[in-house]
KOLMIGU-238867 format. One record per residue (C-alpha): x, y, z; residue in three letters. Coordinates in steps of 0.1 Angstrom, whole numbers, plus 5000, padded with zeros to 4 digits. Example, Ala and Ser with C-alpha at 12.3 -4.5 7.8 and 13.67 -1.06 7.14 Angstrom:
BEGIN
X, Y, Z, r
5123, 4955, 5078, ALA
5137, 4989, 5071, SER
This chain:
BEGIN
X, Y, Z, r
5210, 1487, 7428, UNK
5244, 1497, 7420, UNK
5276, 1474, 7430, UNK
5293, 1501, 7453, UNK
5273, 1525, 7478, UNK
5281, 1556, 7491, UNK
5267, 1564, 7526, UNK
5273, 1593, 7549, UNK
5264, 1589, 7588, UNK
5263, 1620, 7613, UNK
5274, 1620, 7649, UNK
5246, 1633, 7669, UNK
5240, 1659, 7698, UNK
5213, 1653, 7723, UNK
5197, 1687, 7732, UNK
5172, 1679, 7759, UNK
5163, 1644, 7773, UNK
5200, 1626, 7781, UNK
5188, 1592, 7801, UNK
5154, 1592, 7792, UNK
5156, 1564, 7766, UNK
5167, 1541, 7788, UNK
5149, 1556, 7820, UNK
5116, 1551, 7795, UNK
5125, 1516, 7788, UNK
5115, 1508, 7823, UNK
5082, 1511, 7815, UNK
5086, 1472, 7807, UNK
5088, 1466, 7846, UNK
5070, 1498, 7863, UNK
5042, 1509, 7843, UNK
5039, 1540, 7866, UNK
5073, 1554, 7847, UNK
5067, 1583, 7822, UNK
5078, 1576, 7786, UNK
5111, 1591, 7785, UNK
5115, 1620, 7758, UNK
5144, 1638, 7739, UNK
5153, 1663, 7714, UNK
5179, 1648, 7693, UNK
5204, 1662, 7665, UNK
5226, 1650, 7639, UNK
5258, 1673, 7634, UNK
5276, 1685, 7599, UNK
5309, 1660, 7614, UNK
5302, 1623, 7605, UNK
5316, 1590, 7583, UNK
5318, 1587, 7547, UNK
5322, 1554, 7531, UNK
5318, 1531, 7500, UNK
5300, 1498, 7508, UNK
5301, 1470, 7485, UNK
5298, 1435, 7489, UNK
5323, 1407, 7497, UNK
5328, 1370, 7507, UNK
5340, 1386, 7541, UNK
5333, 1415, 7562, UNK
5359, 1438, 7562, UNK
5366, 1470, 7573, UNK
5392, 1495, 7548, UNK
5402, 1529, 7557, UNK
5417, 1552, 7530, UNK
5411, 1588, 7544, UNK
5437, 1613, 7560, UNK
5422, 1616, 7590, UNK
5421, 1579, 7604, UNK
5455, 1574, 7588, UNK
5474, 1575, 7622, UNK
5472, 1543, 7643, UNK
5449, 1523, 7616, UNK
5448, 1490, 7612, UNK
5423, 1475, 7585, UNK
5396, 1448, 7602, UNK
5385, 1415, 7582, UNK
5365, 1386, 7596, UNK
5350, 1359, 7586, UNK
5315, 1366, 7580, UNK
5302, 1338, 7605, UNK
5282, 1348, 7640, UNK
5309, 1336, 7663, UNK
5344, 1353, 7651, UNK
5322, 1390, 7646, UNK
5304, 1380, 7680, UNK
5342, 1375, 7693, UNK
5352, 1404, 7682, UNK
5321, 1426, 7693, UNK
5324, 1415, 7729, UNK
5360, 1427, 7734, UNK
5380, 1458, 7737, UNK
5390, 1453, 7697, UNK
5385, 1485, 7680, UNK
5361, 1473, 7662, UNK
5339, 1460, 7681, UNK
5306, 1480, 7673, UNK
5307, 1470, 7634, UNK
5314, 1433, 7647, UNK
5284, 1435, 7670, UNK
5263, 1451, 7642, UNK
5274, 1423, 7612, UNK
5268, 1397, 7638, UNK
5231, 1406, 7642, UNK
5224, 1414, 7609, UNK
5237, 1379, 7600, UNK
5220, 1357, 7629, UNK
5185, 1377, 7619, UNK
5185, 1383, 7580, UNK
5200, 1366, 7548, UNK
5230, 1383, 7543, UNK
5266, 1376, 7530, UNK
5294, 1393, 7538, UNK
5305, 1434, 7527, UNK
5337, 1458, 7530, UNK
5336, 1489, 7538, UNK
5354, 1515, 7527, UNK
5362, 1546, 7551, UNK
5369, 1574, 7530, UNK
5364, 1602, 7554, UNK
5359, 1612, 7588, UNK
5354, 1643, 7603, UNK
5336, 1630, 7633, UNK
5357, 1633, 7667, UNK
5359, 1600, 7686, UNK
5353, 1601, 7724, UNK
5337, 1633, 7723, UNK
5300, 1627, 7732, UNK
5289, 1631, 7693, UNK
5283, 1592, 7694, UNK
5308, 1581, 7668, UNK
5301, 1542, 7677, UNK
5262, 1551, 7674, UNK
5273, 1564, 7634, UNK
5294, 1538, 7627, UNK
5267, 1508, 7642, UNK
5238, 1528, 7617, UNK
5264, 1531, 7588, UNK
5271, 1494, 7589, UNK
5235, 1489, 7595, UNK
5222, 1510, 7568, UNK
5249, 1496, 7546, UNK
5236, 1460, 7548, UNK
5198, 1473, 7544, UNK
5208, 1484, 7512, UNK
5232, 1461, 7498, UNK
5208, 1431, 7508, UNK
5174, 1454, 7500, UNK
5163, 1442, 7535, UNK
5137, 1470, 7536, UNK
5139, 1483, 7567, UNK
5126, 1517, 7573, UNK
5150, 1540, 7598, UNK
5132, 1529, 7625, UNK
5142, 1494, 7613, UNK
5183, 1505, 7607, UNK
5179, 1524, 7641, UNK
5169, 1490, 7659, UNK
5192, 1468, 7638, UNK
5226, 1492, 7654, UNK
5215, 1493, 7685, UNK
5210, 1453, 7691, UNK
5243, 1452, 7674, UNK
5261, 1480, 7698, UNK
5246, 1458, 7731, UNK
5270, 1432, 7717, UNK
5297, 1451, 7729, UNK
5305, 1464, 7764, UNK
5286, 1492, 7758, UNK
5255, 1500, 7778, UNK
5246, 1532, 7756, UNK
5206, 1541, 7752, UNK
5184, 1541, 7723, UNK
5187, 1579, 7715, UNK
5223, 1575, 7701, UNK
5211, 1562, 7665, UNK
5191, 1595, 7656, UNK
5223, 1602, 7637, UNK
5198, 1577, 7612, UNK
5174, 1607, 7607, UNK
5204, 1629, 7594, UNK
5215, 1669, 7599, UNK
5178, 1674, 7611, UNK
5164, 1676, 7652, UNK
5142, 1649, 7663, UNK
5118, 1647, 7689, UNK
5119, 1610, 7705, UNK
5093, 1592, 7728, UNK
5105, 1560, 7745, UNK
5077, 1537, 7763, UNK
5090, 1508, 7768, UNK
5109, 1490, 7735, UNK
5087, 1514, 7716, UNK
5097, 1546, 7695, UNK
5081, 1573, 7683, UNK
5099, 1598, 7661, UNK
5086, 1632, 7647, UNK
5112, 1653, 7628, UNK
5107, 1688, 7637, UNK
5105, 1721, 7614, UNK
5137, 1747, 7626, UNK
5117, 1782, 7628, UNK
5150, 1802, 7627, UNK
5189, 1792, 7628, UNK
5203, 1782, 7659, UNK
5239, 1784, 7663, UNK
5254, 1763, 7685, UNK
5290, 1753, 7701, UNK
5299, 1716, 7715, UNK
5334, 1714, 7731, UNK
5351, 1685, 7748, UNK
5358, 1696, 7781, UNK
5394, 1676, 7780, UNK
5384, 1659, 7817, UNK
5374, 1631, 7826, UNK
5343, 1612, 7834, UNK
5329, 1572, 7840, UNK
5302, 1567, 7814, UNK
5292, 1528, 7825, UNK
5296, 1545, 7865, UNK
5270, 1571, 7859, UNK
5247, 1544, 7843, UNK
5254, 1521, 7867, UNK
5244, 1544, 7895, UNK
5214, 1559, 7879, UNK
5206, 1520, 7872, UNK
5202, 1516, 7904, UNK
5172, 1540, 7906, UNK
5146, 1516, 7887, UNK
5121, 1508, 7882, UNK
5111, 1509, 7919, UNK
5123, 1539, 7935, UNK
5135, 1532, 7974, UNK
5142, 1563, 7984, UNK
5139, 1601, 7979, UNK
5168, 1600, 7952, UNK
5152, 1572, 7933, UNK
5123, 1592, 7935, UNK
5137, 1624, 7921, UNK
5157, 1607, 7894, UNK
5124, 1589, 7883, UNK
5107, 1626, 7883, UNK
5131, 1647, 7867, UNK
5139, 1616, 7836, UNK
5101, 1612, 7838, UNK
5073, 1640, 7842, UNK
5098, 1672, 7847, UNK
5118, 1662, 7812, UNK
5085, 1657, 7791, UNK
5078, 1692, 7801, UNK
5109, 1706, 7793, UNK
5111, 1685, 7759, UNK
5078, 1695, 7753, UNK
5087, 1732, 7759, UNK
5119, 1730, 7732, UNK
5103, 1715, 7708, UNK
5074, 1746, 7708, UNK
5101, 1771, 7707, UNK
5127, 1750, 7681, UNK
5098, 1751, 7659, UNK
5085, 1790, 7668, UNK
5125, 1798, 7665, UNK
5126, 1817, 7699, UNK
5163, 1811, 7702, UNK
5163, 1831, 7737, UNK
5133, 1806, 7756, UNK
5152, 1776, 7740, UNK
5189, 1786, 7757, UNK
5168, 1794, 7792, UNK
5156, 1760, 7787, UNK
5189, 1745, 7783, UNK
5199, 1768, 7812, UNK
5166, 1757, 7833, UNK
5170, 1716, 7822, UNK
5210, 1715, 7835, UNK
5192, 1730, 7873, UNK
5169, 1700, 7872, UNK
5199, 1678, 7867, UNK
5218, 1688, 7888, UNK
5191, 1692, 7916, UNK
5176, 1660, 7912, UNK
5198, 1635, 7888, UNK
5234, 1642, 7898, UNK
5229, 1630, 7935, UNK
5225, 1599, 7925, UNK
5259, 1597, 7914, UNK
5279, 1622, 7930, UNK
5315, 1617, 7926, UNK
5308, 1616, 7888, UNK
5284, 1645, 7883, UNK
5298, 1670, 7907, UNK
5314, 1680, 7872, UNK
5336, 1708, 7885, UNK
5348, 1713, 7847, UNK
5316, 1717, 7833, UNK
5300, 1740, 7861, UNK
5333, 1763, 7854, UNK
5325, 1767, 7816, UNK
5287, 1773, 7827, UNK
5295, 1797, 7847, UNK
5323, 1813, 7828, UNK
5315, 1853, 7824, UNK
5328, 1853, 7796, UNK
5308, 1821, 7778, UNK
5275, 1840, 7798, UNK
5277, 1876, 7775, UNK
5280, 1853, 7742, UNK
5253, 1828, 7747, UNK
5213, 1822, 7762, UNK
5221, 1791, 7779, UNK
5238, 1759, 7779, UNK
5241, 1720, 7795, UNK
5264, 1694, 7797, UNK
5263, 1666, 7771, UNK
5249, 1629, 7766, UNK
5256, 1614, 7802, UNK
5268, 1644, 7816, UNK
5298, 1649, 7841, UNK
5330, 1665, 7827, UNK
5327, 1650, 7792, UNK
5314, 1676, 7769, UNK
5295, 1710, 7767, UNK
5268, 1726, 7749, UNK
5257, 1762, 7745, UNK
5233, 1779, 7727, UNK
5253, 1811, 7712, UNK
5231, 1843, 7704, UNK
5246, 1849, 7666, UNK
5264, 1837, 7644, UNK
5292, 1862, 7656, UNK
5291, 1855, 7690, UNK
5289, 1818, 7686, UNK
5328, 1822, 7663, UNK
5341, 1842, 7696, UNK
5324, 1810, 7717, UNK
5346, 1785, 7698, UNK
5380, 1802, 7697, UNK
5375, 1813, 7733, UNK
5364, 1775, 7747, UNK
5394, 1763, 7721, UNK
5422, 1791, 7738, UNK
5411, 1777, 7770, UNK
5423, 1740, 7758, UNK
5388, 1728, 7749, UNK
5381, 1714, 7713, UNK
5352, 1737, 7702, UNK
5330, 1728, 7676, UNK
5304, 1748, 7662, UNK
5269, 1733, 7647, UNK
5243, 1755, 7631, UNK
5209, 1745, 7626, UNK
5189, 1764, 7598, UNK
5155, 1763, 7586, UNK
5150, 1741, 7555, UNK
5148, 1760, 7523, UNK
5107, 1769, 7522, UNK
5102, 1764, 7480, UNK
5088, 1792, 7469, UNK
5095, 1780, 7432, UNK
5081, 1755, 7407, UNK
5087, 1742, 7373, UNK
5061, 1725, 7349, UNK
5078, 1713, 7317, UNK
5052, 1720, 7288, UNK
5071, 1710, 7257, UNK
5055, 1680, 7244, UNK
5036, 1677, 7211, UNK
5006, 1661, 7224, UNK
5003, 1639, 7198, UNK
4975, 1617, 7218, UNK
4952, 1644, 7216, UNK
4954, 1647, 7178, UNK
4935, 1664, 7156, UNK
4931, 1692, 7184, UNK
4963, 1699, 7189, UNK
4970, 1709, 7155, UNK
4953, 1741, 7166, UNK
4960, 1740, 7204, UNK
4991, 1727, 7223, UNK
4977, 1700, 7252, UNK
4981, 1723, 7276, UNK
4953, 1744, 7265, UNK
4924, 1722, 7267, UNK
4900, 1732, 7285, UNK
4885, 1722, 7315, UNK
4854, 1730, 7336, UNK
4871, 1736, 7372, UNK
4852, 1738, 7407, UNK
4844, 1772, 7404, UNK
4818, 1768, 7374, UNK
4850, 1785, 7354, UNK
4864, 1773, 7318, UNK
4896, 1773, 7322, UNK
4930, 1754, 7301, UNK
4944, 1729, 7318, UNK
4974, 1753, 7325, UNK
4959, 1779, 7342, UNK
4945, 1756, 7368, UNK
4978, 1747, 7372, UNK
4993, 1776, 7379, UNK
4965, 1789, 7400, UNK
4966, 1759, 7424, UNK
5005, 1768, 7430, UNK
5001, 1804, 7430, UNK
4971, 1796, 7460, UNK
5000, 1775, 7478, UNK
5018, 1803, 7477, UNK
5046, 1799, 7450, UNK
5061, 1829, 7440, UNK
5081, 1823, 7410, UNK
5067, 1794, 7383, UNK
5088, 1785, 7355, UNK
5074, 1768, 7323, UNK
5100, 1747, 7299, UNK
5088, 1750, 7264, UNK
5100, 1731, 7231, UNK
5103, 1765, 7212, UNK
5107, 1806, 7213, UNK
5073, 1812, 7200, UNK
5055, 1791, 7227, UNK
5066, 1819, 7248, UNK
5044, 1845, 7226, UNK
5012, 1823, 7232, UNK
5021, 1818, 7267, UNK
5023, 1855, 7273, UNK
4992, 1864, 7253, UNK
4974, 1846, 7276, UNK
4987, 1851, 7306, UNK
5007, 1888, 7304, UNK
4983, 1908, 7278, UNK
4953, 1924, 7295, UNK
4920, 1920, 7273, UNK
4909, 1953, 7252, UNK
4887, 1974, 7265, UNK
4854, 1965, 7251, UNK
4860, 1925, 7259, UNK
4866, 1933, 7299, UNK
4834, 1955, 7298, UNK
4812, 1921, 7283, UNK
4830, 1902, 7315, UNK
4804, 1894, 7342, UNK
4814, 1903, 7378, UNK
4835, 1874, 7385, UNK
4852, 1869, 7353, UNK
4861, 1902, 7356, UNK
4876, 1897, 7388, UNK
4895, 1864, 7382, UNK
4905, 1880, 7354, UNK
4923, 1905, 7373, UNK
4940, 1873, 7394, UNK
4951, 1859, 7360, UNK
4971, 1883, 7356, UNK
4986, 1884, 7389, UNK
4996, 1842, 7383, UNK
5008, 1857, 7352, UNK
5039, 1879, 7365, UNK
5052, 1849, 7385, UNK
5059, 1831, 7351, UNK
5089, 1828, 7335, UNK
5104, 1809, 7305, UNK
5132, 1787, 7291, UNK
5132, 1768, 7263, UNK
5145, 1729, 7256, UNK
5154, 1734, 7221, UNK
5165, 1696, 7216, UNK
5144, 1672, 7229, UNK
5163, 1642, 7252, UNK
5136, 1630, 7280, UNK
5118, 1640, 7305, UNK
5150, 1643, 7327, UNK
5169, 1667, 7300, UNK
5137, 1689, 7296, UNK
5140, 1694, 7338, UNK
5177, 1698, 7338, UNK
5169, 1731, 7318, UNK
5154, 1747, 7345, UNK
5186, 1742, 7362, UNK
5194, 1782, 7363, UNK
5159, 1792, 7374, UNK
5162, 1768, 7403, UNK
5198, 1778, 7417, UNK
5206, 1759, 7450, UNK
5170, 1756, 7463, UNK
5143, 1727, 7462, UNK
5118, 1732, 7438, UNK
5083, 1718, 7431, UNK
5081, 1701, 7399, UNK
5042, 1694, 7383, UNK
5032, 1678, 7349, UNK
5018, 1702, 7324, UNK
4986, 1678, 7318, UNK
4977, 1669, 7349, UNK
4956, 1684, 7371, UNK
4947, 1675, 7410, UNK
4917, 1677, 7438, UNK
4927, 1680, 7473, UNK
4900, 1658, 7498, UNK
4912, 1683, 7525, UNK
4912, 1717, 7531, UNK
4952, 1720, 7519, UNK
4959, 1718, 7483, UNK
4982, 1689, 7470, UNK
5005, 1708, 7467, UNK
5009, 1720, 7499, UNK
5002, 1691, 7518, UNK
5035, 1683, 7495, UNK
5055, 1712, 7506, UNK
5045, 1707, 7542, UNK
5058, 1675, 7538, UNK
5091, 1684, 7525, UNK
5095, 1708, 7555, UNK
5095, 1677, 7578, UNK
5119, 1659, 7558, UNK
5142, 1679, 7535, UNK
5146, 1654, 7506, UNK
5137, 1648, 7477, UNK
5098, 1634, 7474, UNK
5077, 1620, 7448, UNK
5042, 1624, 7458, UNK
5029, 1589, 7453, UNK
4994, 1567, 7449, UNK
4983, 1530, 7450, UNK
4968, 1514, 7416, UNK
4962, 1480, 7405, UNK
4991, 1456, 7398, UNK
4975, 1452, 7365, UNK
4981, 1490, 7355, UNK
5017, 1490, 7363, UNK
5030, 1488, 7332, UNK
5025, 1521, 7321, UNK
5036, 1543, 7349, UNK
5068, 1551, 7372, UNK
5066, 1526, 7406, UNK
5084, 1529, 7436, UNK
5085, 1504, 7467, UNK
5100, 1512, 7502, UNK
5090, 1506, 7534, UNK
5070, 1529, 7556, UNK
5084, 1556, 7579, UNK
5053, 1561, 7602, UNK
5024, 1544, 7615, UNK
5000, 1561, 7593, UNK
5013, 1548, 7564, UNK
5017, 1580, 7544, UNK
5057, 1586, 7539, UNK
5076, 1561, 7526, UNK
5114, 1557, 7524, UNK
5119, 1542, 7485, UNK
5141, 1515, 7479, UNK
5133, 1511, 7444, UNK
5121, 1532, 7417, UNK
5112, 1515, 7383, UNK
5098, 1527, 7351, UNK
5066, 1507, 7337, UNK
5077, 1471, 7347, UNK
5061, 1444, 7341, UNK
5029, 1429, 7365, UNK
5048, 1393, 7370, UNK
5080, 1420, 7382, UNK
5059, 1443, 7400, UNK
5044, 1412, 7423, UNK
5078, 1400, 7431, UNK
5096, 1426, 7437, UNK
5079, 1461, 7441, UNK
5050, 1452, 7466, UNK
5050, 1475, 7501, UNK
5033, 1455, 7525, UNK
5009, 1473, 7544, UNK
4995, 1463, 7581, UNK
4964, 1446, 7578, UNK
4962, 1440, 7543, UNK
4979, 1425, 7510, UNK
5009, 1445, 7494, UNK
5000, 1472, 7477, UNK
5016, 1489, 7447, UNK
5023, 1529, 7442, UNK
5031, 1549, 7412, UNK
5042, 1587, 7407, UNK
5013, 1607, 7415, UNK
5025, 1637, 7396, UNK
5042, 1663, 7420, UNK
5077, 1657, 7430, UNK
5102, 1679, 7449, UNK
5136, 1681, 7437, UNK
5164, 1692, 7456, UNK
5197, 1706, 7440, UNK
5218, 1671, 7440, UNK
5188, 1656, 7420, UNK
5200, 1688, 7389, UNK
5234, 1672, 7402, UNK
5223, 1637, 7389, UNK
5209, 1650, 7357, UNK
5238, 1667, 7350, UNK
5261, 1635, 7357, UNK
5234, 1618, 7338, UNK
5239, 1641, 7304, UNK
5273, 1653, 7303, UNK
5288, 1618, 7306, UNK
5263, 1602, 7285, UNK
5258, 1574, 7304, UNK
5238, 1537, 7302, UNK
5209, 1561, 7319, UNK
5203, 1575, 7283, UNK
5181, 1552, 7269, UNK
5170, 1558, 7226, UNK
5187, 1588, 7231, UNK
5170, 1605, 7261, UNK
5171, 1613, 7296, UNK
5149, 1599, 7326, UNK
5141, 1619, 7358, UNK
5132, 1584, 7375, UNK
5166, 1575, 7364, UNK
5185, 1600, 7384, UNK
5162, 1598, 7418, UNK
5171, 1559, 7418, UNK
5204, 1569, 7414, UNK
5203, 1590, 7445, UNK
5182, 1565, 7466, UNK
5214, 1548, 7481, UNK
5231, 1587, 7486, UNK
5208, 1601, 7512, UNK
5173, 1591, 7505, UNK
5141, 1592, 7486, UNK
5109, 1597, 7500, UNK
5073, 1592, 7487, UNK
5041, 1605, 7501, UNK
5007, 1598, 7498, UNK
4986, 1631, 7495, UNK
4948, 1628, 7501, UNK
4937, 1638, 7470, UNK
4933, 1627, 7433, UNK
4951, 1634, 7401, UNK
4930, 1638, 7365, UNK
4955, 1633, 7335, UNK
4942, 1651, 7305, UNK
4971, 1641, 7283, UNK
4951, 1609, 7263, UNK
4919, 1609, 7250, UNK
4906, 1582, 7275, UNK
4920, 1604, 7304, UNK
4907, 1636, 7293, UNK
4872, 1622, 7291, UNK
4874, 1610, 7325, UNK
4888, 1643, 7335, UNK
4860, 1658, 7321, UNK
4829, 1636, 7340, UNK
4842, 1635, 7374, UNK
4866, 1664, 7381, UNK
């Protein structure tokens, strides 16, 4: 873990579902209350710092746009000073409230942070105290390797931000998950997250109305609704928080993930009705909201978008609109901002499907020697499922060209691997050996040569590592994720979906960087790549890595790379083979190389080098695939390959 951490936070924007966290936490008292629902999304605006620890906690600021006005925060780091300081109108309150928990509850010291940018606008309903109460939670999860999951930094803010006098909900830390929506289920204190796939890019516009509005009122006075209702307006405020908004969430989700831009802004259109039919007569002098009605109904604002709402707790705070193109949602902004609004604009795009993979082929396959004096390893053959001899490399390549990858690049050691490579897989067979093919190796034939014009070539001409042989693909991949594979492994799905893509599906959901993962015995550690975390779902299949070690020891492994698991001893996961690699991984690698740095070990380059390096930066996921992996690459291996694959 390195000394000094770089995190970055988003502010969030609630789509659908404003109230329904806390309306759902009623479920504690009523059990006749639906679980409350929302579609959730972090913004491009947030907080950038450096964390690092200290004998104190401290608070630095050293970017341009909190220059104005700041004053630098240091506390002891003891429960009552930051509990002090949480529970008044000090500016710092929320990170008080947040060290304070983190202190009574876990075995921390102290930290300073260091702001060194902000582009998030306070005040605005984009839940700046929620970002800042995750960053300093977050911060201390990684500092302290306290192993909490997002869930777990989620929970740790929030108990930290009800230190202060705020009375906010539960749905303000989805800024956790990142630039991605989220749909949220609150039953009681219980949450249930599911990041959703963006079908096509939505371009929205948030502005601050510039009125005014009574946050703690409006809570206060819905509040008073629960959890019995006494009245008709109980009654419809439990309705339209409960039942009505799990159809409507329900509904955006569908078309968020279908990208049908035009239903989603009716929606928004349709949800701000229900509000303002059922909700806002339980506190009427706050969400009349003349401001926000005006923009709503605005002509002008009606030929640019498909719909819009107010924001967060409603009233004249902040807008949101749904504007039909990219265009239209530029004229939005700099009409809402000529009007005296601040106008923002968000757009939400669908995550980079990969459609490419690299497999680095350039070893000498010295472990399989004699053979591969007349045969590179990634020729051996192999009897696959369909009855078919085939080299290990061709069933490879068909697997990704059946998940639908449409560009495959291989990294050789030299120019004239490329001539065997495209012998094989380019050069049709003369005449007289197709006639001798039976029917279907005559027709996978034909398919061979269809894998074959999705391959390309470069070459690593010095050999540095398995990172350097990846960072030559660097061109091939441009600014996309890629899939990378091992050139003598091979893999057999359980399920109907290959591995890899129940691997791309995966990275659809999360949009960062995966290593596809499997348990073995502690005693077997030694000789791969292990990674600990702590789970992000129930199921136990994605796991947020906090640690990523090459071969350690079993003694090391025990103490500090278990992942516990519910209802049974730690277990311990190593690489399964696949990974996906976004561009700031080739970013690392780079770093990595052209500095030369203490990640160069007997002159070459690791790949688990620079994903540890960017666990701390944004996040490193594992998955488990249902499947199995067969490495042909040792002798051992390739005779188990060769009995049970």
């Amino acid at each position: 873990m390195s000394e000094k951490i770089s995190l970055f936070v988003p502010g969030r924007l609630c789509l659908f579902g404003e109230h329904s966290d806390w309306a759902g936490l009623q479920r504690l008292f009523n059990a006749d209350i639906v679980p409350g629902a929302s579609i959730v999304t972090g913004i491009e605006q947030g907080i950038y710092a450096d964390v690092e620890k200290h004998d104190r906690f401290a608070v630095r600021n050293v970017s341009k746009e909190l220059a104005d006005g700041w004053s630098d925060f240091e506390s002891a780091m003891q429960s009552g000073e930051l509990k002090k300081t949480a529970a008044s109108d000090n500016y710092f309150a929320y990170v008080a409230g947040v060290a304070s928990y983190v202190f009574e509850n876990y075995n921390v010291g102290g930290m300073k942070i260091t702001i060194t940018k902000m582009t998030l606008p306070v005040k605005s309903g984009l839940s700046s105290s929620a970002a800042i109460c995750v960053l300093v939670a977050r911060a201390f999860n990684h500092l302290y390797g306290l192993n909490m999951n997002t869930i777990g930094e989620m929970t740790v803010a929030f108990k930290g931000e009800q230190r202060t006098k705020s009375r906010c909900g539960r749905l303000d830390q989805a800024c956790a998950f990142g630039i991605s929506p989220v749909l949220m289920r609150f039953d009681g204190e219980d949450i249930d997250v599911k990041r959703l796939v963006v079908g096509q890019t939505l371009h929205f516009v948030f502005a601050n109305l510039k009125g005014s509005k009574d946050t703690i009122s409006i809570l206060s006075d819905l509040n008073k609704c629960y959890p019995y209702a006494k009245g008709d307006i109980d009654k419809d405020v439990q309705s339209a928080l409960g039942i009505e908004n799990e159809k409507i969430v329900s509904k955006a989700a569908l078309y968020i993930e279908q990208g049908d831009a035009k239903a989603l802004g009716a929606l928004m259109s349709e949800a701000q009705a229900l509000f303002d039919a059922k909700v806002a007569p339980a506190s009427p002098k706050e969400l009349a909201a003349p401001l926000l009605h005006s923009v709503l109904a605005d002509e002008t604002v009606k030929l640019l978008t498909y719909g819009g709402k107010g924001v967060g707790s409603q009233g004249d705070g902040s807008v949101q609109f749904l504007a039909k193109d990219a265009d239209c949602q530029s004229k939005l902004a700099e009409y809402l901002n000529n009007k005296g609004m601040t106008a923002t604009t968000l757009t939400i795009k669908p995550r980079h499907h990969i459609h490419k993979a690299i497999i680095p082929v350039a070893g000498f396959g010295t472990r399989l020697y004699p053979a591969t004096r007349a045969i590179s390893k990634e020729f051996i053959p192999v009897v696959d499922s369909d009855g078919l001899v085939k080299p290990v490399i061709l069933i490879i390549l068909q697997q990704l060209y059946d998940s639908g990858i449409d560009e495959i690049c291989l990294i050789v050691g030299e120019e004239e691997d490329i001539e065997t490579y495209n012998r094989f897989l380019k050069n049709p067979l003369s005449q007289d050996h197709a006639r001798k093919l039976p029917p279907q190796m005559a027709k996978y034939e034909n398919k061979l040569l269809e894998i074959g014009k999705r391959v390309t070539f470069c070459v690593q001409k010095e050999k540095h590592g398995f990172g350097h042989a990846v960072y030559q693909s660097r061109e091939f991949c441009g600014n996309e994720p890629v899939l990378l594979l091992l050139g003598d492994t091979i893999y057999r799905s359980n399920i109907s979906k290959s591995c890899s893509e129940q691997l791309i599906e995966s990275f659809d959901r999360i949009g960062r960087p995966i290593v596809a993962i499997h348990p073995i015995p502690v005693e077997d550690v030694v000789h791969y790549g292990i990674l600990s975390g702590t789970w992000e779902d129930k199921s136990e299949r994605v796991l947020s890595i906090t640690n990523f070690v090459e071969k350690p020891t079993a003694q090391y492994a025990r103490d500090c790379l278990g992942v516990a698991s519910s209802g049974r001893d730690k277990r311990f996961f190593s690489v399964f083979g696949q990974y996906v690699l976004t561009p700031d991984v080739f970013s690392q690698l780079e770093a990595n190389i052209l500095e030369e740095s203490e990640t160069e070990k007997n002159g070459e380059y690791g790949l688990t080098d620079a994903i540890a390096a960017l666990i701390d930066k944004g996040g490193v996921y594992g998955v488990v695939l249902d499947g199995e992996m067969f490495d042909t690459g040792n002798a051992q291996a390739y005779k188990r390959t060769m009995r049970l694959y």
